[in-house]
ZAFI-35301 format. One record per residue: x, y, z of N, C-alpha, C, O in turn; residue number from 1; residue in one letter. Coordinates in Angstrom, 3 decimals. Layout:
<nodes>
> X;Y;Z;X;Y;Z;X;Y;Z;X;Y;Z;NUM;a
...
</nodes>
This chain:
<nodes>
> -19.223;81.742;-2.539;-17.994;81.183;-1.969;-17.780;79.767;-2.478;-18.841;79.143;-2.482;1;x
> -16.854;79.145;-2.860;-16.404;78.408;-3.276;-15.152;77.643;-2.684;-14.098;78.154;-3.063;2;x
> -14.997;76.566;-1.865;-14.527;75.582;-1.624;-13.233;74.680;-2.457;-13.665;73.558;-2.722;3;x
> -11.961;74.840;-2.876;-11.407;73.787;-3.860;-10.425;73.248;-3.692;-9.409;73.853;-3.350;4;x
> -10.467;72.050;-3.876;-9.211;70.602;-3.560;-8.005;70.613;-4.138;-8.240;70.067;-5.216;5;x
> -6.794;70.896;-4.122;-5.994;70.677;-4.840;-4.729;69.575;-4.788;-4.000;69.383;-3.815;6;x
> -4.672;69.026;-5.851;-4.125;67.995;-5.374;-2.708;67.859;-6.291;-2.789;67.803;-7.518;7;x
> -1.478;67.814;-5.636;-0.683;67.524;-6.472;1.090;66.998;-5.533;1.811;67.576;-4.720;8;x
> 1.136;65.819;-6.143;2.333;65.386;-5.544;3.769;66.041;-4.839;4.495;65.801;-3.874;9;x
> 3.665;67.275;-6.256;5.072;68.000;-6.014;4.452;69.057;-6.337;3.509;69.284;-7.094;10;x
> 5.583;70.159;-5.164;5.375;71.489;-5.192;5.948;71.858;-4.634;6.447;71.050;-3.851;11;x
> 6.399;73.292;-4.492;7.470;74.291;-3.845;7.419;73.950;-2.625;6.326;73.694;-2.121;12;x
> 8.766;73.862;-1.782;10.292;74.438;-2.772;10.888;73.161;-3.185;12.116;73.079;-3.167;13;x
> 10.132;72.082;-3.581;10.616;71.286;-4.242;10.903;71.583;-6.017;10.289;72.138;-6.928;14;x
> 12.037;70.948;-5.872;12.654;71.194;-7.773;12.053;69.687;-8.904;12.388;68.503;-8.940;15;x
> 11.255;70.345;-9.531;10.851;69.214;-10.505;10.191;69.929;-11.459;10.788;71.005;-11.416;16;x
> 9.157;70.052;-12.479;8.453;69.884;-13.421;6.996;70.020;-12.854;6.228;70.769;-13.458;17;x
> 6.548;69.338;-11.716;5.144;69.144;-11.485;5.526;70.228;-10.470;4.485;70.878;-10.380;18;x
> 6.457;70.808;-9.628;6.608;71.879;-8.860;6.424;72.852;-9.570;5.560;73.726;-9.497;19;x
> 7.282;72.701;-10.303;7.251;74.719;-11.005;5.910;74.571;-11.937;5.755;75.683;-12.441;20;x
> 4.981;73.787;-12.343;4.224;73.858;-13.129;3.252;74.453;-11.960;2.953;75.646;-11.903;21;x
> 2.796;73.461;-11.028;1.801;73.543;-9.949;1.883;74.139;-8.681;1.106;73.873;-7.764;22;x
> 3.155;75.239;-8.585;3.304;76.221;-7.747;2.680;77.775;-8.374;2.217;78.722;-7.739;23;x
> 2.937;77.553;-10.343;2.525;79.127;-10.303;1.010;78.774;-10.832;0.244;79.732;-10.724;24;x
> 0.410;77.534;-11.404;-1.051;77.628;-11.687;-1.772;77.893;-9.964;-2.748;78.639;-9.889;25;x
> -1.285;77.317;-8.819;-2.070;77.387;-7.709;-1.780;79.081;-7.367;-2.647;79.934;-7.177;26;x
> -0.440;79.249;-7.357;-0.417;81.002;-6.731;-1.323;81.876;-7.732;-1.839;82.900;-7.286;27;x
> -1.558;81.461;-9.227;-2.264;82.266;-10.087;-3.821;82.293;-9.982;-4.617;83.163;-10.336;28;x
> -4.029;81.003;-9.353;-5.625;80.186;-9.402;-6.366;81.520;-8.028;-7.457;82.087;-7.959;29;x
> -5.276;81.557;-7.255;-5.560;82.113;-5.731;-5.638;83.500;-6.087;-6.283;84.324;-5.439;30;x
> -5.023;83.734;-7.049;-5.143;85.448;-7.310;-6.331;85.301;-8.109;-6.366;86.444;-8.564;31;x
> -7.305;84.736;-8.597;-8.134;85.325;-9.579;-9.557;84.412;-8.623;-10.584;84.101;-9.225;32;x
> -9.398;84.148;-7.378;-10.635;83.701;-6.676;-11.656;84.343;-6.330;-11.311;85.516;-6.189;33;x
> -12.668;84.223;-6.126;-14.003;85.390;-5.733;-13.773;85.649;-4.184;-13.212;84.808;-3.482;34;x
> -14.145;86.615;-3.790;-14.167;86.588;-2.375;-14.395;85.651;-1.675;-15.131;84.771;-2.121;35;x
> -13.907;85.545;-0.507;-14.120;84.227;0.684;-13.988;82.751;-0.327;-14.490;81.730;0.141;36;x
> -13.637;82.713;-1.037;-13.277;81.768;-1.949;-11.507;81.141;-1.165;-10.649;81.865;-0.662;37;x
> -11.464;79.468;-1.345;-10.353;79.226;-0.773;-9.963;77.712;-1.693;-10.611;76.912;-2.367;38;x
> -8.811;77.840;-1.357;-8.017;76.368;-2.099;-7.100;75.895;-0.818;-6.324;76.538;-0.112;39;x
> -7.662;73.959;-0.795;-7.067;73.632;0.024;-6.081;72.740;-0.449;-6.472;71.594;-0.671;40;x
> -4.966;72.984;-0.641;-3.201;72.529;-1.388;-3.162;71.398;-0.536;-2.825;71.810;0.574;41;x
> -3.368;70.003;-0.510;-2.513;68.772;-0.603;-1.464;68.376;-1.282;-1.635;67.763;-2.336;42;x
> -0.312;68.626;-0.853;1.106;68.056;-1.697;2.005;67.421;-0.615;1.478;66.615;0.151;43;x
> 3.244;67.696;-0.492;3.850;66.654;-0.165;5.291;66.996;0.046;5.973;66.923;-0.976;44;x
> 6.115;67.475;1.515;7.279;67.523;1.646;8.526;67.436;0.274;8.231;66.767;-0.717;45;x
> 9.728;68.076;0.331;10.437;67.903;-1.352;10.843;66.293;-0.804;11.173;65.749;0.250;46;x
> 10.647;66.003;-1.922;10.863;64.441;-1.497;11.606;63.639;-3.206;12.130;62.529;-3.292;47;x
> 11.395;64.658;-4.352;11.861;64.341;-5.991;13.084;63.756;-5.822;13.305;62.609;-6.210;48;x
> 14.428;64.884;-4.927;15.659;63.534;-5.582;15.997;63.667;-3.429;15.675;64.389;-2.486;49;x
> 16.570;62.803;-3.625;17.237;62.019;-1.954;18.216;63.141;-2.180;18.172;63.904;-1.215;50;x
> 18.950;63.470;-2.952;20.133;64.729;-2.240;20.002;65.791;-2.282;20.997;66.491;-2.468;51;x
> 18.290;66.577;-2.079;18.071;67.449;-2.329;17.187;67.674;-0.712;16.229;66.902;-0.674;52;x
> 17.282;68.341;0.282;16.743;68.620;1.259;16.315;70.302;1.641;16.954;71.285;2.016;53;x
> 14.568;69.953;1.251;14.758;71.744;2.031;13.574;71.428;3.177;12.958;70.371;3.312;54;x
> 13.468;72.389;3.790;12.683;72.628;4.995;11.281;73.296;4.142;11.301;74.117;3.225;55;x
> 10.302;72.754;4.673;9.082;73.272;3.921;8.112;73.117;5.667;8.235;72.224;6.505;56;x
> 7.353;74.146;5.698;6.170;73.827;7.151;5.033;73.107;6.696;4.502;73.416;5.629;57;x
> 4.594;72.143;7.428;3.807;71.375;7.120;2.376;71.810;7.051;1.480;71.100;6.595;58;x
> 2.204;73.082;7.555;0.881;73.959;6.654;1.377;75.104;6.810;2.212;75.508;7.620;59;x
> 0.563;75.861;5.607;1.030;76.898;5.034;-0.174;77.615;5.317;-1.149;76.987;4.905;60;x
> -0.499;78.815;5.927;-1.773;79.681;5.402;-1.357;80.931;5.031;-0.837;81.837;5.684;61;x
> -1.868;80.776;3.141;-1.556;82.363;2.726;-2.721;82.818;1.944;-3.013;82.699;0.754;62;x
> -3.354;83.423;3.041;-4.876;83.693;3.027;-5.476;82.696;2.344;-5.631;81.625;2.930;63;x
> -5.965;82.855;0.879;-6.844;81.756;0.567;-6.521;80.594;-0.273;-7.069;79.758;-0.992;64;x
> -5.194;81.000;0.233;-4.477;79.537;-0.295;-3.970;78.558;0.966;-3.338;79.127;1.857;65;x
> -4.181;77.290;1.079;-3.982;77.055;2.761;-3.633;75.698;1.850;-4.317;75.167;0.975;66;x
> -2.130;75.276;2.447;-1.332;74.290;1.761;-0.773;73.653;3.116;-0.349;74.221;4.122;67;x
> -0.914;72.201;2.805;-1.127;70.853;3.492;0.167;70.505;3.123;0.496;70.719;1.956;68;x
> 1.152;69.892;4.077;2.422;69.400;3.007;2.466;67.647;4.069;2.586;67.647;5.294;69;x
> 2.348;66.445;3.283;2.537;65.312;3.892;3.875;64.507;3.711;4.421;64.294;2.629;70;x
> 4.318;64.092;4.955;5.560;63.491;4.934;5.191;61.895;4.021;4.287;61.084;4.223;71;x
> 5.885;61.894;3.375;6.343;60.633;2.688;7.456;59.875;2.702;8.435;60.483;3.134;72;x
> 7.725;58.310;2.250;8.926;57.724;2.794;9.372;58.449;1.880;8.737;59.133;1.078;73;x
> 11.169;58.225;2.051;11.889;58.411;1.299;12.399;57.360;0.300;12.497;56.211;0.732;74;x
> 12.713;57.584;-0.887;12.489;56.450;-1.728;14.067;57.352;-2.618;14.668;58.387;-2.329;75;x
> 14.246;56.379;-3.694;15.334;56.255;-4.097;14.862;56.257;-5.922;15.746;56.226;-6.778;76;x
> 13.537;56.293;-6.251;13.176;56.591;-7.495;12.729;54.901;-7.987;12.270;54.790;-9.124;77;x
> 12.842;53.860;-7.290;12.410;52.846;-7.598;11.355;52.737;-7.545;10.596;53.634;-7.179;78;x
> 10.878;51.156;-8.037;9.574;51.203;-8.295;8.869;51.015;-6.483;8.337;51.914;-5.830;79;x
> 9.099;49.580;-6.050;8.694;49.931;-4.605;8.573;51.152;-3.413;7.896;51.418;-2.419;80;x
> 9.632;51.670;-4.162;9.930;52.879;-2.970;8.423;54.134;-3.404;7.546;54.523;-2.632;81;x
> 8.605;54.468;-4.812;7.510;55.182;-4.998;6.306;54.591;-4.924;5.411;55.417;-4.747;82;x
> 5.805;53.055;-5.017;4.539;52.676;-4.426;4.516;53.105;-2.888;3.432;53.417;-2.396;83;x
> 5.491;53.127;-2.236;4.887;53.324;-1.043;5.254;54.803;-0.336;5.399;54.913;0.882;84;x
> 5.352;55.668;-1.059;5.388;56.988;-0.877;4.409;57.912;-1.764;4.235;59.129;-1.694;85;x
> 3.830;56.968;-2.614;2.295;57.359;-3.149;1.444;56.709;-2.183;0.517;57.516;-2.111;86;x
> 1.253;56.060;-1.642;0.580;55.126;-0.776;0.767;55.755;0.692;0.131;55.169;1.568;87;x
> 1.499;56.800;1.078;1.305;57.524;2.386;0.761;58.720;2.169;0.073;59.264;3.033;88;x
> 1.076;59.428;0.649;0.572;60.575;0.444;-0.986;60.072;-0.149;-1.643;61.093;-0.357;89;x
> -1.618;59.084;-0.417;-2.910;58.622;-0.567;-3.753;58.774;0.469;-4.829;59.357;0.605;90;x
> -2.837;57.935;1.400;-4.039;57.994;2.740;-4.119;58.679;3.316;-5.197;58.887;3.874;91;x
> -2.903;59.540;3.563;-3.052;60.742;4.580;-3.945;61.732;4.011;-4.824;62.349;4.614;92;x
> -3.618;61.823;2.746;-4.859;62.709;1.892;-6.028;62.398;2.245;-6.619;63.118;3.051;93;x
> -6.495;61.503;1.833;-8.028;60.962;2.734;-8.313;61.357;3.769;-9.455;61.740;4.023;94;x
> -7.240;61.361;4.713;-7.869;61.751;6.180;-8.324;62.843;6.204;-9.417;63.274;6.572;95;x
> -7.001;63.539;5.585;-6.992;65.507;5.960;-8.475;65.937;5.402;-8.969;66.958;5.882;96;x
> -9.209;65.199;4.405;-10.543;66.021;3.631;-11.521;64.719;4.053;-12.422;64.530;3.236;97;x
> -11.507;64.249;4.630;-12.895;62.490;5.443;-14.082;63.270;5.696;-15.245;62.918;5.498;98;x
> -13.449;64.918;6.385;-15.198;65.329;6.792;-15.223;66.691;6.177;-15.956;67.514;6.726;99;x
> -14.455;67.109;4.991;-14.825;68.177;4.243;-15.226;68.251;3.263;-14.788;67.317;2.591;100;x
> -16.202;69.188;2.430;-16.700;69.384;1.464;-16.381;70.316;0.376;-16.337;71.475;0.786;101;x
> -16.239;70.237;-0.381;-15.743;70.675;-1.359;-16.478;70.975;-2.929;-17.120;69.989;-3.292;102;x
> -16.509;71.996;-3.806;-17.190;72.443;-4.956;-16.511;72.047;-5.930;-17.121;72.256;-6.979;103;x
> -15.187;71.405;-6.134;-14.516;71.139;-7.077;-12.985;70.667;-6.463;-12.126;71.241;-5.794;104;x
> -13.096;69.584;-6.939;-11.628;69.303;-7.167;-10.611;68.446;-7.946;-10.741;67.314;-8.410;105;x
> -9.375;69.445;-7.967;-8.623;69.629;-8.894;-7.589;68.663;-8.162;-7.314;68.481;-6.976;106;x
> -7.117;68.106;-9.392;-5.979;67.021;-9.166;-4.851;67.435;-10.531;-5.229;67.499;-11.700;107;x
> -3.552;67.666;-10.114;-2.797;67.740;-11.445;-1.473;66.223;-11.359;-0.631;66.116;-10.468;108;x
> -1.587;65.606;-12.097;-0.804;63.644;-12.026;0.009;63.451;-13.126;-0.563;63.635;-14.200;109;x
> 1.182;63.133;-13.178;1.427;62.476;-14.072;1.974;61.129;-13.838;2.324;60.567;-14.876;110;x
> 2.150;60.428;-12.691;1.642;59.075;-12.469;0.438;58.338;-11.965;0.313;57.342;-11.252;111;x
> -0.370;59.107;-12.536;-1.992;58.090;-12.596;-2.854;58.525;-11.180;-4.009;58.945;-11.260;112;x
> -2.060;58.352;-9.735;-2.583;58.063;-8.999;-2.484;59.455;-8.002;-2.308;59.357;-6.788;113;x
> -2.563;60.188;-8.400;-3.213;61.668;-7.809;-4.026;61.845;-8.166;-4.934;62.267;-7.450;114;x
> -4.236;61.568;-9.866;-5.483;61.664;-10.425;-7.145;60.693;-9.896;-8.318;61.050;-9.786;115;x
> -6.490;59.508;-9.710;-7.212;58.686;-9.191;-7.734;59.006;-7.711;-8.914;58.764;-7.457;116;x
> -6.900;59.538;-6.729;-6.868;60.120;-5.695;-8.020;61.491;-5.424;-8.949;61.567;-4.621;117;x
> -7.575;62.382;-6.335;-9.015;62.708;-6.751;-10.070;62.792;-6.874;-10.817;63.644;-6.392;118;x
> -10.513;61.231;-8.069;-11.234;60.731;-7.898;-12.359;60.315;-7.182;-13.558;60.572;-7.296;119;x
> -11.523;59.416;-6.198;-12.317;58.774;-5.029;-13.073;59.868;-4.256;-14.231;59.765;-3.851;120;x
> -12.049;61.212;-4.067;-12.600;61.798;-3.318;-13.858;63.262;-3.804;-14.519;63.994;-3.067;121;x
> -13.777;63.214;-5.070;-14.891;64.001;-6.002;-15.887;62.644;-5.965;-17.016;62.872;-5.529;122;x
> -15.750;61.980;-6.159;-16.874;60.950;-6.137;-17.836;61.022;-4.918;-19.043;61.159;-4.720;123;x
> -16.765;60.872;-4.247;-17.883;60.729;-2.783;-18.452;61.880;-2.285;-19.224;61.657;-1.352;124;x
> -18.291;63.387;-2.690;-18.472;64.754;-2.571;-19.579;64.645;-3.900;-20.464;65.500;-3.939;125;x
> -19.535;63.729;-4.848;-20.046;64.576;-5.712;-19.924;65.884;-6.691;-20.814;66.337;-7.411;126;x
> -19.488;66.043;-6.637;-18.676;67.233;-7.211;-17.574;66.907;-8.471;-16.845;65.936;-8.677;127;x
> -17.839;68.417;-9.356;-17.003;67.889;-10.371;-15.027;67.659;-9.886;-14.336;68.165;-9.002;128;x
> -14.753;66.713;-10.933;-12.937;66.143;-10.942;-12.687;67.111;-12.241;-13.314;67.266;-13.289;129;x
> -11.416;67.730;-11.674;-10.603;68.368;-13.100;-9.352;67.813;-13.020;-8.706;67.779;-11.973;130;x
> -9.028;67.437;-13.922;-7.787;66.936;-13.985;-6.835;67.523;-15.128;-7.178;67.932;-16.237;131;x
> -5.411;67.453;-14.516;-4.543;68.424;-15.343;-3.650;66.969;-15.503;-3.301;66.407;-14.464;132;x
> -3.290;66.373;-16.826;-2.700;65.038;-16.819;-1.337;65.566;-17.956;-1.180;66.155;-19.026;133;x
> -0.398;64.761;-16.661;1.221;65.298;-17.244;1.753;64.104;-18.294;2.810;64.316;-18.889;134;x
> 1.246;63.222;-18.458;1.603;61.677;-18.764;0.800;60.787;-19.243;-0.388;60.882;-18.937;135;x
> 1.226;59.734;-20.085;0.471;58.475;-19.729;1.108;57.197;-19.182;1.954;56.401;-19.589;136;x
> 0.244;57.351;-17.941;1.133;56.314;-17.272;1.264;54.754;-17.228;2.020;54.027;-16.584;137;x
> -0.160;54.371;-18.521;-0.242;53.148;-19.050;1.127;52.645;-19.832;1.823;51.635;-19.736;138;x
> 1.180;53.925;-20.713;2.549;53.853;-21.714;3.727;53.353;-20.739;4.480;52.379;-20.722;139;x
> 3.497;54.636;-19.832;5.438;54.390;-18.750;5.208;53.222;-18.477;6.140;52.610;-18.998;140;x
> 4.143;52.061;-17.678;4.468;51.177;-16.968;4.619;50.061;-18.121;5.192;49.030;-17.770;141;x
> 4.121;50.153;-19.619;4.581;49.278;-20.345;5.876;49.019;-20.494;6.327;47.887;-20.664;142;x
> 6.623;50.184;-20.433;7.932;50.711;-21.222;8.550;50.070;-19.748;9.197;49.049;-19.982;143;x
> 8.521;50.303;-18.782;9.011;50.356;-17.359;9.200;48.498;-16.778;10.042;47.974;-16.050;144;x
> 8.499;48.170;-17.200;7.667;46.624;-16.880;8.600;45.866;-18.188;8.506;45.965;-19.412;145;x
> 9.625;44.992;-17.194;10.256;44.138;-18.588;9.811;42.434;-18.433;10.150;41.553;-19.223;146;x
> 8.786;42.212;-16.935;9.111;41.042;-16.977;7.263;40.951;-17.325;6.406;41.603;-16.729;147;x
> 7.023;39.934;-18.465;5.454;39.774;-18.794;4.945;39.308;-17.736;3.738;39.541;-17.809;148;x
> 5.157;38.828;-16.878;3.965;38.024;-15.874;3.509;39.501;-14.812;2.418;39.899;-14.403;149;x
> 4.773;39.963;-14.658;4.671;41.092;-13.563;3.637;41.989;-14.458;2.722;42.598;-13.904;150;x
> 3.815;42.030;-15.732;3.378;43.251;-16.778;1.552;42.607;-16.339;0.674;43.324;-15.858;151;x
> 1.406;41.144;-16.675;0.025;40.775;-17.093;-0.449;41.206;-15.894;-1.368;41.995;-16.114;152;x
> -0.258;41.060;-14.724;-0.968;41.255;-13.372;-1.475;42.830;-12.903;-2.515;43.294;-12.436;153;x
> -0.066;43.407;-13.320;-0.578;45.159;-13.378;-1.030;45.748;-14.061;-1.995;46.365;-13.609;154;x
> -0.715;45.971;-15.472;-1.189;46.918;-16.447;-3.221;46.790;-16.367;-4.008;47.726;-16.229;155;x
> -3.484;45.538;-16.492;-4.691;45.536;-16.618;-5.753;45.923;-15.215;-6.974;45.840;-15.080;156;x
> -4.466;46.450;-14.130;-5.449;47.022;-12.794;-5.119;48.578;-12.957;-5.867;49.481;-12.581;157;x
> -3.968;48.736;-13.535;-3.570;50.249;-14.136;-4.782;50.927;-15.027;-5.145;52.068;-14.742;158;x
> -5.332;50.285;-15.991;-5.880;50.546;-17.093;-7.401;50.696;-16.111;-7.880;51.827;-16.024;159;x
> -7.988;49.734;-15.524;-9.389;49.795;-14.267;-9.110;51.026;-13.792;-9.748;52.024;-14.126;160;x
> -8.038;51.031;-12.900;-8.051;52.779;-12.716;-8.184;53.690;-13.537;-9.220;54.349;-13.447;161;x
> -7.490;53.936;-14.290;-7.283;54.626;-15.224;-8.758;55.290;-15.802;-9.135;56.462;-15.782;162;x
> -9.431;54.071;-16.320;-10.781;54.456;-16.893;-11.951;55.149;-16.098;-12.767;55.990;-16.474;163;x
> -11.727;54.364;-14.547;-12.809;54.565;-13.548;-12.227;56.608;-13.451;-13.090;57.475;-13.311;164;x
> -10.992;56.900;-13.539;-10.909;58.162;-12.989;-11.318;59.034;-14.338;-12.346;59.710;-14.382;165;x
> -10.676;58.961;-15.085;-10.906;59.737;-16.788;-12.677;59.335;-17.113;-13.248;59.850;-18.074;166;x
> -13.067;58.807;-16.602;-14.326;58.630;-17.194;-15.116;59.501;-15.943;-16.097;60.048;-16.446;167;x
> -15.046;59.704;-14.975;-15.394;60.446;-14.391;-15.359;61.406;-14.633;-16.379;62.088;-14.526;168;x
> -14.167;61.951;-15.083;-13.801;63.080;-14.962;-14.604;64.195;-16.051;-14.848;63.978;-17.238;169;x
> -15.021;65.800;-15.040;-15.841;66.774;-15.838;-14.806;67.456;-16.597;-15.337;68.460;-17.072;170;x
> -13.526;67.393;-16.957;-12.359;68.500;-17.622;-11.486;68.100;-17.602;-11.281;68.026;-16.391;171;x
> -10.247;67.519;-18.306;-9.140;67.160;-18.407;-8.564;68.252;-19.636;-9.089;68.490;-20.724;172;x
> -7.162;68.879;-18.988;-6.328;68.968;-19.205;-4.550;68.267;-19.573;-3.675;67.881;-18.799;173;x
> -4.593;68.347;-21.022;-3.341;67.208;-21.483;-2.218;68.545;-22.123;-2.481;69.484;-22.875;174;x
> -1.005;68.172;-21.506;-0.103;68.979;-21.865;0.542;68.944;-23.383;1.506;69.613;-23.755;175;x
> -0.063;68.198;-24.009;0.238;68.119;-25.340;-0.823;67.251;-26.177;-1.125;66.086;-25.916;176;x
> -1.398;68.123;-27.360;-2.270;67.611;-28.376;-1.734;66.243;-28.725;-2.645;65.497;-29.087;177;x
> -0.804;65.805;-28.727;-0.327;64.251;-29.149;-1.080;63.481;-28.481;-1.422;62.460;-29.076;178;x
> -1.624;63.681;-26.983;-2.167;62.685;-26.441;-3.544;62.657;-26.973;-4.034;61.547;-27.185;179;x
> -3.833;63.098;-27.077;-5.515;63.464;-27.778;-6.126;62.138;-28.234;-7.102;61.690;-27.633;180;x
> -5.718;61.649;-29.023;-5.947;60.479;-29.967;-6.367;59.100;-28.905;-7.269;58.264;-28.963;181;x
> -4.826;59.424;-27.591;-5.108;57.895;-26.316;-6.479;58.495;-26.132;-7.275;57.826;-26.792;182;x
> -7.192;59.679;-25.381;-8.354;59.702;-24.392;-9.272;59.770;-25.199;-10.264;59.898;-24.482;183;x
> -9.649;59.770;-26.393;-10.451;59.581;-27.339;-11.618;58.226;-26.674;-12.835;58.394;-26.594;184;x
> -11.119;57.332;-26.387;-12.015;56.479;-25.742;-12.728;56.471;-24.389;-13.545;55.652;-23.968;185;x
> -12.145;57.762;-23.698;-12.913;57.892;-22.210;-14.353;59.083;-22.618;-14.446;59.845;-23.580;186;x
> -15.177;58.887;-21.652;-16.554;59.392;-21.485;-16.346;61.098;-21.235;-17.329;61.838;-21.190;187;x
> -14.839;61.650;-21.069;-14.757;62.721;-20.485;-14.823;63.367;-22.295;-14.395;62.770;-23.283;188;x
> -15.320;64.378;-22.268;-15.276;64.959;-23.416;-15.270;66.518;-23.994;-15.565;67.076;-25.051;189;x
> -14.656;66.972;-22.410;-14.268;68.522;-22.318;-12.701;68.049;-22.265;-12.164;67.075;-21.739;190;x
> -12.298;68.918;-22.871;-10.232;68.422;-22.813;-9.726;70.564;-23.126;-10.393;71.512;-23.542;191;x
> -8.799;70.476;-22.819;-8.292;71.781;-22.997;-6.532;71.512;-23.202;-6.416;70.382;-22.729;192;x
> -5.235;71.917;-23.617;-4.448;71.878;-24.040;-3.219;72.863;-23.565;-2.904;73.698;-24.414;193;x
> -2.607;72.885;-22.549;-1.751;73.649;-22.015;-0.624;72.900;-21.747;-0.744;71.803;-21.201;194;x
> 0.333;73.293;-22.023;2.177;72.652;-21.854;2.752;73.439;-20.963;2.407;74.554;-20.570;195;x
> 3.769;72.696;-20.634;5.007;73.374;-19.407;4.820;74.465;-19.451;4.357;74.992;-18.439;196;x
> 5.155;75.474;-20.907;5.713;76.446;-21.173;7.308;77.112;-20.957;8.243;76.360;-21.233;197;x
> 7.533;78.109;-20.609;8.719;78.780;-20.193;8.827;79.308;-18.991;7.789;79.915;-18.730;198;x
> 9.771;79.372;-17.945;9.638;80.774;-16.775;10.506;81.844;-17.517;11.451;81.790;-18.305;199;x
> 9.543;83.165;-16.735;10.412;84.214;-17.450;11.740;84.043;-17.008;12.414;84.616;-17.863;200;x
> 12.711;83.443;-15.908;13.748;83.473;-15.810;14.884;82.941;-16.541;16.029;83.380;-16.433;201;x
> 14.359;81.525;-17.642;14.680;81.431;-18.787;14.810;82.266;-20.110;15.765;82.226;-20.886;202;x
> 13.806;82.943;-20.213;13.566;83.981;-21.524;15.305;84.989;-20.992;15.749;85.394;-19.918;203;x
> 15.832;85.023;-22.539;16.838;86.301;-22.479;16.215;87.647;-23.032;16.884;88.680;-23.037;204;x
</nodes>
């Protein structure tokens, strides 16, 4: 039996990219589990755009998939607003797993700090971190960041994270061979290569 964390910002019936990616790897992950085997889904009310509202229950049990959904502020896509709607879905995460144990866990991020989130909490379990990485979020906050003083103060606590989680980490997954070349310098040295892809509802 096997125990596993899953961690990911967005997910059904929210509309985004990290939803439809990390709604059918978790429904697929759950179909190919060993008996009494379970995944415990941390994500997060649809919260991607402000004029988009659906009703989601704040746990889900479908058999051995048992999905956690945490309210977050509502934010407007800015930068403050998403610090502090990563910053409720951080801690509340912490709480929900403070006295559980776990054989693995999986974090899928493409702003840094799910991954990191993760982290902390494979660390303190012990247990291996897999990470499925949508981004680099060193790049975005360069590109994102126009004023240098603001840039000098963050990037270089971005990058501390950054390393402390990827260097941990037993498996990373990068959605495109281009990135290959950035993680070349972290300690992790299992990598595997999977992209968006297609839904069949696209294919004609």
């Amino acid at each position: 039996m096997k125990r596993i964390l899953y961690l990911t910002f967005y997910f059904e019936p929210d509309l985004c990219a990290g939803s439809f990616r990390n709604t059918t790897l978790a429904n697929s992950l759950a179909e190919e589990l060993e008996e009494n085997s379970c995944i415990d889904l941390i994500t997060t009310f649809p919260n991607r755009y402000q004029t988009y509202k659906q009703d989601a229950p704040a746990f889900e049990d479908r058999g051995n998939l048992k999905i956690h959904r945490i309210n977050v502020h509502e934010h407007k896509s800015g930068f403050i607003d998403q610090i502090n709607s990563f910053w409720s879905f951080f801690k509340t995460a912490k709480k929900l797993t403070k006295h559980k144990k776990y054989d693995i866990v999986f974090a899928s991020s493409s702003r840094l700090f799910t991954a990191y989130l993760g982290y902390t909490i494979a660390r303190k379990n012990k247990t291996p971190l897999y990470l499925d990485i949508r981004d680099i979020f060193v790049d975005t906050m360069e590109n994102v960041l126009k004023n240098p003083i603001v840039k000098l103060g963050i990037i270089p606590f971005i990058k501390l994270i950054e390393k402390k989680t990827f260097n941990y980490a037993s498996h990373i997954n990068l959605i495109s061979e281009g990135f290959s070349s950035y993680f070349q310098k972290f300690k992790c040295r299992s990598y595997s290569y999977f992209s968006n892809g297609i839904d069949d509802t696209f294919l004609c």
